[in-house]
C-alpha positions as CSV (number, residue, x, y, z in Angstrom):
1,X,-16.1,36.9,25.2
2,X,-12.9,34.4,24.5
3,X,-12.6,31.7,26.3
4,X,-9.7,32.9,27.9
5,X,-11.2,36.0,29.1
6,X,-13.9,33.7,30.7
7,X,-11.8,31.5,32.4
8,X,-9.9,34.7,33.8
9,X,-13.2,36.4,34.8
10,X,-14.0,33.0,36.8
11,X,-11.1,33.3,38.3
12,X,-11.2,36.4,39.0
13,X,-14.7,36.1,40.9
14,X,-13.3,32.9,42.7
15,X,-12.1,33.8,46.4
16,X,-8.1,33.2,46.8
17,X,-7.1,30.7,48.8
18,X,-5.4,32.3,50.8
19,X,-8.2,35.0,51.4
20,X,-10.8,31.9,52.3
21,X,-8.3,30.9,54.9
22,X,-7.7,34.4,56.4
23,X,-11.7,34.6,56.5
24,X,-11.7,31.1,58.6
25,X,-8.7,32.3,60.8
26,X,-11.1,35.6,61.7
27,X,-14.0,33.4,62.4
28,X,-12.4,30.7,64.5
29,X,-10.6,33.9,66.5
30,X,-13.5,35.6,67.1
31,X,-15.5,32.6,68.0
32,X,-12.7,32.0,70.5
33,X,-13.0,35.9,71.6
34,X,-16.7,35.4,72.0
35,X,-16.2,32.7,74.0
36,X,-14.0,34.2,76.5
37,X,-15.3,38.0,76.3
38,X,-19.0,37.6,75.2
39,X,-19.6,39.2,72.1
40,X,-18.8,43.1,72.6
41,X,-15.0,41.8,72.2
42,X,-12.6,43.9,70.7
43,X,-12.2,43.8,66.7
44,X,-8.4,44.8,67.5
45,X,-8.0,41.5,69.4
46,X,-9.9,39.2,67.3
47,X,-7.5,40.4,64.3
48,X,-4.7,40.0,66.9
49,X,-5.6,36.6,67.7
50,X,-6.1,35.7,63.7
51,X,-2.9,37.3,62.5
52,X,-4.5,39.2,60.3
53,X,-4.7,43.3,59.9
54,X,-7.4,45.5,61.1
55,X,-7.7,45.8,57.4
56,X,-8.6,42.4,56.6
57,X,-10.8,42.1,59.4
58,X,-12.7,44.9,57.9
59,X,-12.6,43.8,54.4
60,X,-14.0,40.9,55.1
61,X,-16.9,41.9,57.9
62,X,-17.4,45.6,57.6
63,X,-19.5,45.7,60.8
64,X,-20.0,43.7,64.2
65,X,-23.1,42.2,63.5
66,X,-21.8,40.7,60.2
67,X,-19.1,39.2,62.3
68,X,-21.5,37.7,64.9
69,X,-23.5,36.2,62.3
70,X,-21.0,34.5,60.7
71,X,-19.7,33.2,64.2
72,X,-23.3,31.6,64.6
73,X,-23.2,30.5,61.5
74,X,-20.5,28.5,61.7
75,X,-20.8,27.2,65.3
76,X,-24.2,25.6,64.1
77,X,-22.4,24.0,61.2
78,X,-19.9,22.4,62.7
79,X,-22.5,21.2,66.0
80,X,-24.7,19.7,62.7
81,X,-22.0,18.0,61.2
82,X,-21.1,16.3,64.4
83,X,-24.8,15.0,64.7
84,X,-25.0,13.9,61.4
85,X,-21.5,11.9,61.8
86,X,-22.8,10.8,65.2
87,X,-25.9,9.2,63.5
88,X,-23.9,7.9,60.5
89,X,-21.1,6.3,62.6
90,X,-22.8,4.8,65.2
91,X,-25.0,1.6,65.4
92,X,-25.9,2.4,68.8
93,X,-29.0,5.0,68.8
94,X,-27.7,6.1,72.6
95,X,-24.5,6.0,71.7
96,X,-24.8,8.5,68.6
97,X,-26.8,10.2,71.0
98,X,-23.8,10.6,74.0
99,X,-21.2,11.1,70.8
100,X,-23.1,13.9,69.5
101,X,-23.6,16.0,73.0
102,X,-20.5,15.3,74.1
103,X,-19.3,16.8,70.6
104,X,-21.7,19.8,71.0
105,X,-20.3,20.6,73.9
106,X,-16.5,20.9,72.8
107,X,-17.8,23.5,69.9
108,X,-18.7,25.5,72.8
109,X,-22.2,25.4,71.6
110,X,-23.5,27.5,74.6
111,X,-21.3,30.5,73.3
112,X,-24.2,31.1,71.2
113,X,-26.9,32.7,73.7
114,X,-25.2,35.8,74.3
115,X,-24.4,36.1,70.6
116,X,-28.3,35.9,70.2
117,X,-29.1,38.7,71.7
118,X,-29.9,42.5,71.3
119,X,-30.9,43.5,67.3
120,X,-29.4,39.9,65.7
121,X,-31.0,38.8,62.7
122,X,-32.3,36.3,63.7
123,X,-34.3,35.3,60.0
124,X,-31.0,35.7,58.2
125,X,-31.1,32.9,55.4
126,X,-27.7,31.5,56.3
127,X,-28.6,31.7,59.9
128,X,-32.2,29.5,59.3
129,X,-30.7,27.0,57.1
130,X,-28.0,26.3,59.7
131,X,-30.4,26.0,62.2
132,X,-32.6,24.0,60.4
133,X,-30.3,21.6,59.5
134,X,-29.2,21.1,63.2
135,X,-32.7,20.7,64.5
136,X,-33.5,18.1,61.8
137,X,-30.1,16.8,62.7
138,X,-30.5,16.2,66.4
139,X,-34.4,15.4,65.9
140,X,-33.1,12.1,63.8
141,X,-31.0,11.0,66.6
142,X,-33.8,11.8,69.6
143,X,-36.5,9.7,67.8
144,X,-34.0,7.4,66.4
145,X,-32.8,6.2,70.0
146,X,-37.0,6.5,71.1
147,X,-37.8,4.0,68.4
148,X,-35.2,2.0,69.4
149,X,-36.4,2.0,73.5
150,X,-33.0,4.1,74.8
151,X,-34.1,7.1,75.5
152,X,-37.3,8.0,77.9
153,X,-39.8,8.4,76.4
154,X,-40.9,12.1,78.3
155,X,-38.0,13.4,76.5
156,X,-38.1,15.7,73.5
157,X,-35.1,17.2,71.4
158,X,-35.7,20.4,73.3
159,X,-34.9,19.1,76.7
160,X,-31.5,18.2,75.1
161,X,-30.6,21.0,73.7
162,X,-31.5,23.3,76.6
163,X,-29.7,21.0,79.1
164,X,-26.8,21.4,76.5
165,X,-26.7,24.8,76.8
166,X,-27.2,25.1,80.9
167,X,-24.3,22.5,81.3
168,X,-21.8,24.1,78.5
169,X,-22.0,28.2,80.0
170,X,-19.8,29.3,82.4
171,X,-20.6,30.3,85.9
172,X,-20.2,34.3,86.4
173,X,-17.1,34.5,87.6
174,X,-15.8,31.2,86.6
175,X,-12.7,31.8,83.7
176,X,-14.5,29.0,80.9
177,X,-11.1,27.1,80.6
178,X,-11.6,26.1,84.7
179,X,-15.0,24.6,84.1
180,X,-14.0,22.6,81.0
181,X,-12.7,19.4,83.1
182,X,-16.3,19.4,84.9
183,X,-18.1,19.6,81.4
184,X,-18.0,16.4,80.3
185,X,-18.7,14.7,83.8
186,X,-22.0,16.5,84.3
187,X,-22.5,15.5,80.9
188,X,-22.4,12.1,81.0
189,X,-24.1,12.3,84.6
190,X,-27.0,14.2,82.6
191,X,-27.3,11.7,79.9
192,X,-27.4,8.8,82.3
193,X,-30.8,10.4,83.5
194,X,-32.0,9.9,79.8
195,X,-32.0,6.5,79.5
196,X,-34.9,4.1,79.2
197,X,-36.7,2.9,81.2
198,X,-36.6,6.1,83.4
199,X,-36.5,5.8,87.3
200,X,-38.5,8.8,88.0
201,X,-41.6,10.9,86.5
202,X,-40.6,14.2,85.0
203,X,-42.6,17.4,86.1
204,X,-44.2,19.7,83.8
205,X,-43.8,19.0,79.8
206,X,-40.8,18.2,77.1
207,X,-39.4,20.9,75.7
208,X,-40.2,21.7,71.9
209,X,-37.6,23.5,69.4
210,X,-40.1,26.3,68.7
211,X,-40.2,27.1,72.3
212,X,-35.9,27.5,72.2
213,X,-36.5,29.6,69.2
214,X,-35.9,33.5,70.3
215,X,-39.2,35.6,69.0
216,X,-38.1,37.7,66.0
């Protein structure tokens, strides 16, 4: 092979540019769709919303599920990238701590329960990586902000995450974008209840990640 013929088959195997950006315009739509609709939302209207054709939608996920995959997939990136910038930004362990649920909650990270449900994969490899990396992500802020005597100590990372989740999903009946000025109020009321030295004694035990986990 020439190395002109290489560099052409390179190219050749390299997404366009403008493809990658029509993928991320399905993937922020649909994730906006989800949102709104839960996740048995039309694919006419999440290509609507992109700009895209039915076409493109296809082309680039053939089926629902690989749709909703990707839509977790990238919600769990983006919520791990604003706890790792919360940690690396912030001298404050609380502080990194407020930043990152605060963060967490304007990814809309409690679109993702519905999405979880049914025949998902949940063992995907892109899916556990992601996940991974926002547990270990979250985890380092939780024990950074124990070591440093901020948060209470009957506290775990799963307690956070699960409050997160409660405070972010709508009501029934409640259009999302009416509960969004309340959001970060009870947020901040929440975290307030976190700090050290706690005021009260918490019944029953912390939450651990495992038990968040949904059983394969």
């Amino acid at each position: 092979m020439s190395p002109a013929t290489g560099t052409e088959s390179r190219r050749a195997a390299r997404p366009r540019a403008d493809a990658l950006r029509n993928r991320e315009r399905i993937v922020t739509a649909a994730r906006e769709m989800f949102v709104e609709s839960g996740p048995e939302a039309p694919f006419d209207e999440v290509a609507r919303r992109a700009g895209v054709g039915n076409a493109t939608l296809y082309r680039n996920f053939p089926d629902r599920t690989s749709l909703v995959r990707e839509v977790v997939v990238s919600v769990l990136r983006r919520i791990a990238e604003r706890a790792e910038e919360a940690g690396a930004e912030e001298a404050d362990p609380f502080a990194a701590l407020s930043r990152f649920t605060h963060a967490a909650a304007d990814e809309r990270v409690a679109a993702l329960c519905p999405l979880l449900s049914g025949d998902f994969d949940k063992d995907h490899p892109d899916l556990v990586a992601q996940r991974d990396r926002l547990e270990g992500a979250v985890k380092a802020l939780v024990d950074r902000a124990h070591e440093a005597g901020r948060l209470r100590a009957d506290v775990a990372t799963g307690d956070l995450m699960m409050m997160l989740s409660q405070l972010t999903r709508p009501l029934p009946g409640v259009a999302c974008l009416d509960i969004d000025r309340f959001t970060h109020r009870h947020l901040q009321l929440f975290l307030d209840g976190l700090k050290a030295p706690a005021r009260s004694e918490l019944p029953g035990s912390a939450v651990t990640l495992e038990e968040l986990r949904y059983s394969p």
